[in-house]
VOGU-3710 file (C-alpha; in Angstrom, 3 decimals, decimal comma):
1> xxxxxxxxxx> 1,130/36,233/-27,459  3,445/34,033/-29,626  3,787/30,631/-30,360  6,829/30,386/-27,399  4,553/32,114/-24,539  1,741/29,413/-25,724  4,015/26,419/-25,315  5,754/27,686/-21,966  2,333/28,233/-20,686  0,996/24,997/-22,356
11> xxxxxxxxxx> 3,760/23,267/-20,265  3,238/24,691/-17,054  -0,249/24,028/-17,144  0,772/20,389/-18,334  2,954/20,322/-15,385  0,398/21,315/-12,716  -2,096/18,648/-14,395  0,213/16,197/-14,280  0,955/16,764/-10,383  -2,228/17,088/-9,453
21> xxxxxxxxxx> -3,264/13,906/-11,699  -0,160/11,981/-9,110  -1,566/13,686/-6,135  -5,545/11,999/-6,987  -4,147/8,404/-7,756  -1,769/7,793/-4,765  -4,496/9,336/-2,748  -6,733/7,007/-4,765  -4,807/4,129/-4,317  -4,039/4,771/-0,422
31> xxxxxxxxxx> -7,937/5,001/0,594  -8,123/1,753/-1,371  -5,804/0,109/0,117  -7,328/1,305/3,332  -10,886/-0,076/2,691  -9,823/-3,282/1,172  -7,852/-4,171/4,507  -11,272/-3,054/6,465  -13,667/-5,234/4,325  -10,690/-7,950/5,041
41> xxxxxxxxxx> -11,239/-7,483/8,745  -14,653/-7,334/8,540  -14,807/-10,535/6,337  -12,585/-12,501/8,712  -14,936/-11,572/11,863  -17,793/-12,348/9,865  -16,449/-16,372/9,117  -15,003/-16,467/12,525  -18,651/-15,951/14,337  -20,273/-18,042/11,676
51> xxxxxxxxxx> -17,249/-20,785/12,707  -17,978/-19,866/16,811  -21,717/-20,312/16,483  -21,425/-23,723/14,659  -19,481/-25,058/17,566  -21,991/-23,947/20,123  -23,133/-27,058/21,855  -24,476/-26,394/25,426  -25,369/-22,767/27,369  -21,796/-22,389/28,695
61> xxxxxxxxxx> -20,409/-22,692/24,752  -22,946/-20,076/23,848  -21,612/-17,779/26,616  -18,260/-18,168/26,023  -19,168/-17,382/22,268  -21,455/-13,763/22,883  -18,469/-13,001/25,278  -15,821/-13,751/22,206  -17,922/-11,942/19,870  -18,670/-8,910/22,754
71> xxxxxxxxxx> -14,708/-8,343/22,383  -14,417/-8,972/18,437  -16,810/-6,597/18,018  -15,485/-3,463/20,660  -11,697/-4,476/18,874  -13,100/-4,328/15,548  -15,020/-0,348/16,711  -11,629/0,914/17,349  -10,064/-0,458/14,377  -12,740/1,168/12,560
81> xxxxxxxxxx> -11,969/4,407/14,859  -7,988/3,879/13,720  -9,216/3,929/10,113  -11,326/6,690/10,407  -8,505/8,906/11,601  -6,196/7,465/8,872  -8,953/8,735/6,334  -8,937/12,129/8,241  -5,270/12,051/8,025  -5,295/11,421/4,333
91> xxxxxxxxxx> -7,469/13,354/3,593  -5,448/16,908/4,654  -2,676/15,526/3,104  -4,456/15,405/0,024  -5,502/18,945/0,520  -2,434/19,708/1,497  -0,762/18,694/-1,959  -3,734/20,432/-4,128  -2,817/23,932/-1,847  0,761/23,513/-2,940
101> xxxxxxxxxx> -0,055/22,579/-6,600  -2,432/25,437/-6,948  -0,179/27,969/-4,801  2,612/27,129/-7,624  0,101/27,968/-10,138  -0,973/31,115/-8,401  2,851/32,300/-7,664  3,968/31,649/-10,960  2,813/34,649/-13,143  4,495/37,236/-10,307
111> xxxx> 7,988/35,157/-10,832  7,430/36,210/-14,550  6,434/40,030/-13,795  9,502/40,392/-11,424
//
């Protein structure tokens, strides 16, 4: 092998890394994104219980509050359930790209043989 085949095959290599490097840090960055908006939610219903259960003053407040909190909590389950599929989602999308990264690796030697 001579010092051209090393640096075309230095390159490709290069290339794949760098793809694959893209590929993990928007994926990164998505799933990020993703949890900070979740700990956001889950931040906001935490002060807005704390701010319900200050204002409690008689039996009829504190129903009115379980039954505000019995609804913040089922809407907050299925925005949890929402993320949770957004993960899933991601998360073949990521595989997804590394297939097509590594499947470009793979088919590149037999467009050199041909």
């Amino acid at each position: 092998m001579d010092h051209v085949d090393f640096a075309k095959n230095a390159e490709r290599f290069l290339e794949s890394s760098r793809a694959f490097n893209k590929l993990v840090f928007a994926s990164a960055d998505q799933v990020m994104e993703l949890q900070l908006e979740s700990a956001r939610r889950c931040y906001v219903m935490a002060l807005d219980s704390l701010k319900g259960a200050a204002a409690v003053k008689d039996p009829q407040g504190a129903k009115s509050y379980l039954l505000r909190r019995l609804v913040a909590a089922r809407k907050l389950g299925e925005t949890l359930a929402a993320d949770g599929e957004e993960l899933v989602k991601l998360g073949s999308e990521y595989a997804e790209g590394v297939q097509e990264i590594v499947g470009a690796g793979l088919n590149e030697p037999s467009k050199r043989a041909a």
